[in-house]
N, C-alpha and C positions, 0 to 999 in steps of 0.2 A: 514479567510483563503482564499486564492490564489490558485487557481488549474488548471493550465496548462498542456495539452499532447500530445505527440507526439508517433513516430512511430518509429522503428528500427528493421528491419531486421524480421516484423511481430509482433514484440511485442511491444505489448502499456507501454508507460513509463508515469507517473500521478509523477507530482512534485509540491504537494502540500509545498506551503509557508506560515509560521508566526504559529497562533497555532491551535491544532486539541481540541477542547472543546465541541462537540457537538452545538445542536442549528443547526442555517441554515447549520453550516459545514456540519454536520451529512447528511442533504440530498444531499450537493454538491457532496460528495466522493459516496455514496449511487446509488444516480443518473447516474452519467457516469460510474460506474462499469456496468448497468444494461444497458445502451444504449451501451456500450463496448460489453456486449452480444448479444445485439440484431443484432449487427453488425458480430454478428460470432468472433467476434475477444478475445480471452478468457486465452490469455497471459499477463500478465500484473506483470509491476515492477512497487513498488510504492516508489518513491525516497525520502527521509526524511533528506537531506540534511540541507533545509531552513528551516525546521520545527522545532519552537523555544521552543513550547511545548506540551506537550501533557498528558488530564486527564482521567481519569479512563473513562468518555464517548470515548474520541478518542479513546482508543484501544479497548472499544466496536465498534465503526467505523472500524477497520482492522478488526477485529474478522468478524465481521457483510460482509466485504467483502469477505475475504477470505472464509468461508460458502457460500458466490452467487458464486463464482468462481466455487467451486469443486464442487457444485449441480448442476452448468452447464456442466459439462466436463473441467473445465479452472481449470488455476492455478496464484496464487497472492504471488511475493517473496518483500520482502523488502529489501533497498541497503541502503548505507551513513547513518545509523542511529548513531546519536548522540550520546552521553555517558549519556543523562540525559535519553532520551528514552533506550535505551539500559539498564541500572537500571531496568525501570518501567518493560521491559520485562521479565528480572529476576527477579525479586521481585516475578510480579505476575504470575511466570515459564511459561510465552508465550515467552521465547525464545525456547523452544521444541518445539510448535505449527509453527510459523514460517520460512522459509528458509529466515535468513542474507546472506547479503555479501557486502563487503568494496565498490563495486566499480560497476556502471551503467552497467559497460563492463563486470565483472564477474556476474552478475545476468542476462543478457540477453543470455551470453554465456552458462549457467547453462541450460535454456530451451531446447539448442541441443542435 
């Protein structure tokens, strides 16, 4: 996995590429959620656009972020999720756990 980020309007954007399996993944997403806080900066969409798949460790990985987020005062929405993810999230009812939305532009907007 691939993890590029950017900034928008104060809120961090993580657009993880290819798949979320745990392993070194696990620390990459891990990792800059936690230098995201330390930076103060405690908004964050995490974009699953390019993300090709994703197993039961990876949505321990969002789970796993989402918990640092709210113990820090932040918040973690996920956009663009896939129809294969999107499954795993119902299957394993983390789409109630979650805020989705279609589109970079309505989850950033969501924050105001």
């Amino acid at each position: 996995m691939k993890l590029t980020a950017r900034e928008d309007r104060g809120i961090m954007i993580l657009e993880p590429k290819g798949k979320i399996m745990g392993g070194p993944d696990a620390t990459v997403l891990h990792d800059k959620l936690h230098e995201l806080i330390n930076q103060g900066k405690k908004k964050v969409v995490i974009d699953l656009a390019k993300v090709d798949w994703m197993n039961s460790t990876g949505l321990g990985i969002l789970i796993s972020g989402l918990t640092t987020m709210r113990n820090n005062g932040g918040e973690l929405k996920l956009c663009n999720v896939t129809e294969k993810i999107q499954s795993l999230l119902t299957i394993t009812k983390l789409i109630t756990i979650f805020e989705t939305f279609d589109t970079i532009e309505q989850a950033v907007a969501s924050f105001n």
